[in-house]
N, CA, C and O atoms as CSV, one atom per row, in Angstrom:
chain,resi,resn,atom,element,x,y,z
A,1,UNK,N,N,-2.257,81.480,60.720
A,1,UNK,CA,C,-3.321,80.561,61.059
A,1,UNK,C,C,-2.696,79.241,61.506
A,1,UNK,O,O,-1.597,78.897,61.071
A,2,UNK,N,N,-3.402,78.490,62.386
A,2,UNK,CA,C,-2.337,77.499,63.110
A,2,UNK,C,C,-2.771,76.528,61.670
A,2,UNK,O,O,-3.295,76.924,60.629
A,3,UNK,N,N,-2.241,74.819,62.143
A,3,UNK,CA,C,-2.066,73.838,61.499
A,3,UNK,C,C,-2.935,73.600,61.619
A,3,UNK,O,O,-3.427,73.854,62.718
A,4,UNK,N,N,-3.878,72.851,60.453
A,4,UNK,CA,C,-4.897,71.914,60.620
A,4,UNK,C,C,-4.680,70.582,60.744
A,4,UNK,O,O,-3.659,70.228,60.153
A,5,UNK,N,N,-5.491,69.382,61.508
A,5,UNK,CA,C,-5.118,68.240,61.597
A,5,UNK,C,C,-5.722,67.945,60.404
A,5,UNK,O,O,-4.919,67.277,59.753
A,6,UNK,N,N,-6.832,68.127,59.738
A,6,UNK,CA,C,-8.358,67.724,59.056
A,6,UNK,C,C,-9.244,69.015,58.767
A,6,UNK,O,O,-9.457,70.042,59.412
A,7,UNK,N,N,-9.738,68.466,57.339
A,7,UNK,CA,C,-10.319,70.001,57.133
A,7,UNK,C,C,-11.609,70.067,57.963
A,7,UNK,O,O,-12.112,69.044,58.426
A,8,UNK,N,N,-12.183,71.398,58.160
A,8,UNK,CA,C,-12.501,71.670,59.611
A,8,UNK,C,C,-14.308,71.155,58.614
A,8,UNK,O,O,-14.471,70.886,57.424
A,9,UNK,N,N,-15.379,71.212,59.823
A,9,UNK,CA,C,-16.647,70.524,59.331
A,9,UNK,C,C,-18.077,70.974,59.625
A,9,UNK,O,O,-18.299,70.976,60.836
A,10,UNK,N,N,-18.954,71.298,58.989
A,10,UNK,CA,C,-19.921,72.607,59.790
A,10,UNK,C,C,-21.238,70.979,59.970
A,10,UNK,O,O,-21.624,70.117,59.180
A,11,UNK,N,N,-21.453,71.223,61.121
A,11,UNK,CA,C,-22.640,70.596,61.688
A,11,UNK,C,C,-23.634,71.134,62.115
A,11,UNK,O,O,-23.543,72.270,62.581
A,12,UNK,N,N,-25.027,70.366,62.065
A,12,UNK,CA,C,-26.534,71.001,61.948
A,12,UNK,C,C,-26.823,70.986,63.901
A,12,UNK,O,O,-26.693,69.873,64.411
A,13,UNK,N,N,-27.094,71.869,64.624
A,13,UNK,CA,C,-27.478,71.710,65.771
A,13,UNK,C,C,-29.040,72.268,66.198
A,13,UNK,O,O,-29.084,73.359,66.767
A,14,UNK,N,N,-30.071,71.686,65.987
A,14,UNK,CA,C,-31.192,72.152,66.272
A,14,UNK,C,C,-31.845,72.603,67.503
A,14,UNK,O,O,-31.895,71.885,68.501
A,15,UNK,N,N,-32.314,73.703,67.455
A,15,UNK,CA,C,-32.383,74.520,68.574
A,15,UNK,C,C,-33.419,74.154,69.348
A,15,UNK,O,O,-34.050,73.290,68.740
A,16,UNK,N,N,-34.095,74.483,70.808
A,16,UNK,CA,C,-35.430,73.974,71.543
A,16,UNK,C,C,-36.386,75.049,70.346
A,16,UNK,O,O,-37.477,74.511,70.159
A,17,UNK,N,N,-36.277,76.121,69.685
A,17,UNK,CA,C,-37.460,77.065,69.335
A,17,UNK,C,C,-37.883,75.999,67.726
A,17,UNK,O,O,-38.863,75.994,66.982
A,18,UNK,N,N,-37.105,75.525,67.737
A,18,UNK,CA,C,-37.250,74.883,66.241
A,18,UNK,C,C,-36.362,75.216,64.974
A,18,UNK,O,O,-36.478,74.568,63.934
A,19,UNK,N,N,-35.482,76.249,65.115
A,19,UNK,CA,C,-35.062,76.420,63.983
A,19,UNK,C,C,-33.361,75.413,64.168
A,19,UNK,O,O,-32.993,74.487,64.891
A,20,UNK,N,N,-32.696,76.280,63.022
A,20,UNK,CA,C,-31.277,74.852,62.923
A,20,UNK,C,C,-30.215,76.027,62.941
A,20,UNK,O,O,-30.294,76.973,62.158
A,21,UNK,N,N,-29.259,75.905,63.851
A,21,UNK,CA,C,-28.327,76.520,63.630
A,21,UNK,C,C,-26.644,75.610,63.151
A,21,UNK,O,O,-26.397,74.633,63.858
A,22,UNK,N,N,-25.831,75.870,62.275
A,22,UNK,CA,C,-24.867,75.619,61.981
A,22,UNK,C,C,-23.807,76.120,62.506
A,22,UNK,O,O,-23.569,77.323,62.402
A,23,UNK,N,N,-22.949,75.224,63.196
A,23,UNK,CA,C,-21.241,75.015,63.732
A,23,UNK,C,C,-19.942,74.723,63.269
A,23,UNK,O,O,-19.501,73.580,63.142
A,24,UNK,N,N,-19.441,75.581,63.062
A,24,UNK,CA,C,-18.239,74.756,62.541
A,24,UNK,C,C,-17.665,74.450,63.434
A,24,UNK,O,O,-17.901,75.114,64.444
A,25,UNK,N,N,-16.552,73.229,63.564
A,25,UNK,CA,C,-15.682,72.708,64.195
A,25,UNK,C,C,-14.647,72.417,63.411
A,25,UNK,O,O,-14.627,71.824,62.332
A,26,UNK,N,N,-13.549,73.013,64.221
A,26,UNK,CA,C,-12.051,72.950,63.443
A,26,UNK,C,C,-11.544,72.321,64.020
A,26,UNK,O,O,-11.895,72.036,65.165
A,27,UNK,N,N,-10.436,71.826,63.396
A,27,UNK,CA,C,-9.179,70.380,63.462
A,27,UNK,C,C,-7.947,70.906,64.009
A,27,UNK,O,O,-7.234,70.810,63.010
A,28,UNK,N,N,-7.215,71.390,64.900
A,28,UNK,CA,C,-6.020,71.885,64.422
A,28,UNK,C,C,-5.335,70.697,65.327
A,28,UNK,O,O,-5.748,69.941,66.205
A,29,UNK,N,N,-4.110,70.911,64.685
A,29,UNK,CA,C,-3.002,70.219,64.613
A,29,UNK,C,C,-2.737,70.061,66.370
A,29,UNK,O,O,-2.757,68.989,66.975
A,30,UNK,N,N,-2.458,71.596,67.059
A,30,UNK,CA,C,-2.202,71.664,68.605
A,30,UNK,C,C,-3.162,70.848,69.502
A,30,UNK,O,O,-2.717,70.172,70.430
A,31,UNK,N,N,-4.806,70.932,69.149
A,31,UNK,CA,C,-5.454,70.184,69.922
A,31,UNK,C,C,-6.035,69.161,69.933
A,31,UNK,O,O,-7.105,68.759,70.389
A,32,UNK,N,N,-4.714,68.504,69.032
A,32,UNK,CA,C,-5.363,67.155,68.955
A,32,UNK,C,C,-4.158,66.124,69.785
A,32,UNK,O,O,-2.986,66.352,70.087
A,33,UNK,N,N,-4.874,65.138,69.949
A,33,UNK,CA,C,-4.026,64.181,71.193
A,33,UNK,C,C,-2.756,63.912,70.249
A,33,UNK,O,O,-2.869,64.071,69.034
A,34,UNK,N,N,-1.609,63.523,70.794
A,34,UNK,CA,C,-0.445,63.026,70.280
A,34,UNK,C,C,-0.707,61.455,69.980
A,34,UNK,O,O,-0.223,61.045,68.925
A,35,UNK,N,N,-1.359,60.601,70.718
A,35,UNK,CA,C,-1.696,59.284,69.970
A,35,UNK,C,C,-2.430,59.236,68.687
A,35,UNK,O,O,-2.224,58.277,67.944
A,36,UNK,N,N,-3.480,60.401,68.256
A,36,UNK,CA,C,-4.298,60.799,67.397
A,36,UNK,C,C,-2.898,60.557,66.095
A,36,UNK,O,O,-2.672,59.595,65.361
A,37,UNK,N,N,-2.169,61.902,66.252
A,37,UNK,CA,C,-1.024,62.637,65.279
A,37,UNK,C,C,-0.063,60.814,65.264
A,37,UNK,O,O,0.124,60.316,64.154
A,38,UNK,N,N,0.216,60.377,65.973
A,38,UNK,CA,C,1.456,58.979,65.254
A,38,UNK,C,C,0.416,58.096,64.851
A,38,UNK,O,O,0.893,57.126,64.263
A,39,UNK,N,N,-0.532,58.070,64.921
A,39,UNK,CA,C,-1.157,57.108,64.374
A,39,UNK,C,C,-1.925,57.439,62.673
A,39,UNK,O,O,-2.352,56.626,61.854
A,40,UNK,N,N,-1.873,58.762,62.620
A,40,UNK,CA,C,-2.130,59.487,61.320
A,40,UNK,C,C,-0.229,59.294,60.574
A,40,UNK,O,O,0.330,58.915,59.545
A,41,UNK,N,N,0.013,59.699,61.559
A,41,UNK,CA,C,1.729,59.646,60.917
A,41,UNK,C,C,2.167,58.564,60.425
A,41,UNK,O,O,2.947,58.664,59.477
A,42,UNK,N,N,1.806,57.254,60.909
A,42,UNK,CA,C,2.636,56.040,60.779
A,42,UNK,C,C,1.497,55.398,59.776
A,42,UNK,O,O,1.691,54.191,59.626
A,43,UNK,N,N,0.505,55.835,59.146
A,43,UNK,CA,C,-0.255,54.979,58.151
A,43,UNK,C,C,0.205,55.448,56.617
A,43,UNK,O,O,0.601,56.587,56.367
A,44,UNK,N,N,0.090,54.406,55.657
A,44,UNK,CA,C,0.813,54.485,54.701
A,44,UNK,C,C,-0.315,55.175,53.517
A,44,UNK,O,O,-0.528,54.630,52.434
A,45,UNK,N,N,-0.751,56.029,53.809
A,45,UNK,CA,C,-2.221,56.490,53.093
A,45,UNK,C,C,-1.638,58.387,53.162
A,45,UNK,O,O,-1.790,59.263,52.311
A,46,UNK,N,N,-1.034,58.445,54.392
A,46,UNK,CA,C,-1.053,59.738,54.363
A,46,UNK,C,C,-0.023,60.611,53.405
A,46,UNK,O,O,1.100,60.412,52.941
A,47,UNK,N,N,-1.122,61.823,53.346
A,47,UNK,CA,C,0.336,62.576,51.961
A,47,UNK,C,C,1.361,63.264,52.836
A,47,UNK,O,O,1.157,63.763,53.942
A,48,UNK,N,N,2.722,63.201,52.028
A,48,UNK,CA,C,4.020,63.521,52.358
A,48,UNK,C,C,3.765,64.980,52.845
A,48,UNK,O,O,4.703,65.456,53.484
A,49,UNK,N,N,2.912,65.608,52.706
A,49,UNK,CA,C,2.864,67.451,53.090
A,49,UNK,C,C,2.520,67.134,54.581
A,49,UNK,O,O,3.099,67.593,55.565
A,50,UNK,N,N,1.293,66.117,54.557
A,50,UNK,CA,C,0.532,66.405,56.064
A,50,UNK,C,C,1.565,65.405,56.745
A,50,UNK,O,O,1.692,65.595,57.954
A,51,UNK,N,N,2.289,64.426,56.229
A,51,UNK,CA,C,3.395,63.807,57.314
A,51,UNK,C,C,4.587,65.195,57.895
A,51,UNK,O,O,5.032,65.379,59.028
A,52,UNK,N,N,4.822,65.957,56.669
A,52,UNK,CA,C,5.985,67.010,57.101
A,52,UNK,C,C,5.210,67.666,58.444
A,52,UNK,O,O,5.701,67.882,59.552
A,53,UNK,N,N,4.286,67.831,58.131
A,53,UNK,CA,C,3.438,68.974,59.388
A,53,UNK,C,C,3.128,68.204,60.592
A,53,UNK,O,O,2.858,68.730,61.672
A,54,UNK,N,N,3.181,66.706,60.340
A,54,UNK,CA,C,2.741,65.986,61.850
A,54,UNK,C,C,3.946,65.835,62.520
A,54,UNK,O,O,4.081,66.206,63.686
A,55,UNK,N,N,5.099,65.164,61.679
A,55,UNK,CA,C,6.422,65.652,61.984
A,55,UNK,C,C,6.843,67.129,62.846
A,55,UNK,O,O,7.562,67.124,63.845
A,56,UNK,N,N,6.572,67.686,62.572
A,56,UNK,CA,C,7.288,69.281,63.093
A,56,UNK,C,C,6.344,69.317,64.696
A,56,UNK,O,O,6.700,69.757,65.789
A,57,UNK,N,N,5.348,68.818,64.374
A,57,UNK,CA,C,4.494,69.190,65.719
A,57,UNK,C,C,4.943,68.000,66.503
A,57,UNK,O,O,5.052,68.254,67.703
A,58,UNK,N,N,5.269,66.627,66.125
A,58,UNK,CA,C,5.421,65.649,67.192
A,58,UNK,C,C,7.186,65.743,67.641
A,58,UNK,O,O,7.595,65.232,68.684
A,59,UNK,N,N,8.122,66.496,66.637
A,59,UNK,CA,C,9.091,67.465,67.039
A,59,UNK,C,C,8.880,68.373,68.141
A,59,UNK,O,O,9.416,68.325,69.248
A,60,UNK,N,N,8.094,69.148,67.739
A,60,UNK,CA,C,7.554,69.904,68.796
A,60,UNK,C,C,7.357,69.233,70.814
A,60,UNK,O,O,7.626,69.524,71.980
A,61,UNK,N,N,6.846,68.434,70.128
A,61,UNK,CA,C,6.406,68.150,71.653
A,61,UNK,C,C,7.122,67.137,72.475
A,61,UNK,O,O,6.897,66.657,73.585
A,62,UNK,N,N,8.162,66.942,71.481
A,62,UNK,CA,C,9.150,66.347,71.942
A,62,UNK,C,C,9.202,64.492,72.026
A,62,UNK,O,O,9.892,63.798,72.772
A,63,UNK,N,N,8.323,64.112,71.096
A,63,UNK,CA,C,8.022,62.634,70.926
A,63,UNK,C,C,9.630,61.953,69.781
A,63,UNK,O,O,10.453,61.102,70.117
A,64,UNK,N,N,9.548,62.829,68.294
A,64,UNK,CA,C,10.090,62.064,67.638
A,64,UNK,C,C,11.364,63.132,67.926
A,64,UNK,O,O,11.313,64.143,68.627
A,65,UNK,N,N,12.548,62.596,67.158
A,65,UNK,CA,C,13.630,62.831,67.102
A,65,UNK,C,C,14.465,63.981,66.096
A,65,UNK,O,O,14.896,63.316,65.154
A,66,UNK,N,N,14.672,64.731,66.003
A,66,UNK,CA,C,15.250,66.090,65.128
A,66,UNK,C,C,15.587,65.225,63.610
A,66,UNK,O,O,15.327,65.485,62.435
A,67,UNK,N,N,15.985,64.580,63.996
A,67,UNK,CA,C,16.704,63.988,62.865
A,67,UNK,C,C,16.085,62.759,62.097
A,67,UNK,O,O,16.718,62.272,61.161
A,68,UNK,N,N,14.807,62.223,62.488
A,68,UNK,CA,C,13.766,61.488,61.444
A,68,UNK,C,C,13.594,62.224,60.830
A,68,UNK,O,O,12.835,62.066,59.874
């Protein structure tokens, strides 16, 4: 299962007939913007697990450095 950025969030979308249907929308890590991910990265709130995982992906894409 890929990375999550944020746990994912079910929203109410009401239909033209009247009734309500529910959506989830998921977070993942890949589709979220890279300004999104350093700016989650560089605040002093976030836990050391979800920094390791923003790390590997901004590794990934070639922003930060192997060796931060």
């Amino acid at each position: 299962m890929p990375i999550k950025f944020k746990p994912s969030a079910v929203s109410t979308v009401k239909q033209s007939n009247g009734s309500i249907k529910k959506v989830q929308q998921h977070y993942y890590m890949k589709a979220t913007s890279t300004k999104d991910i350093l700016e989650a990265y560089n605040r002093a709130s976030t836990l050391p697990k979800l920094k390791d995982k923003m790390k590997k992906e901004l590794n990934a894409r070639g922003v930060l450095d192997a060796d931060i």
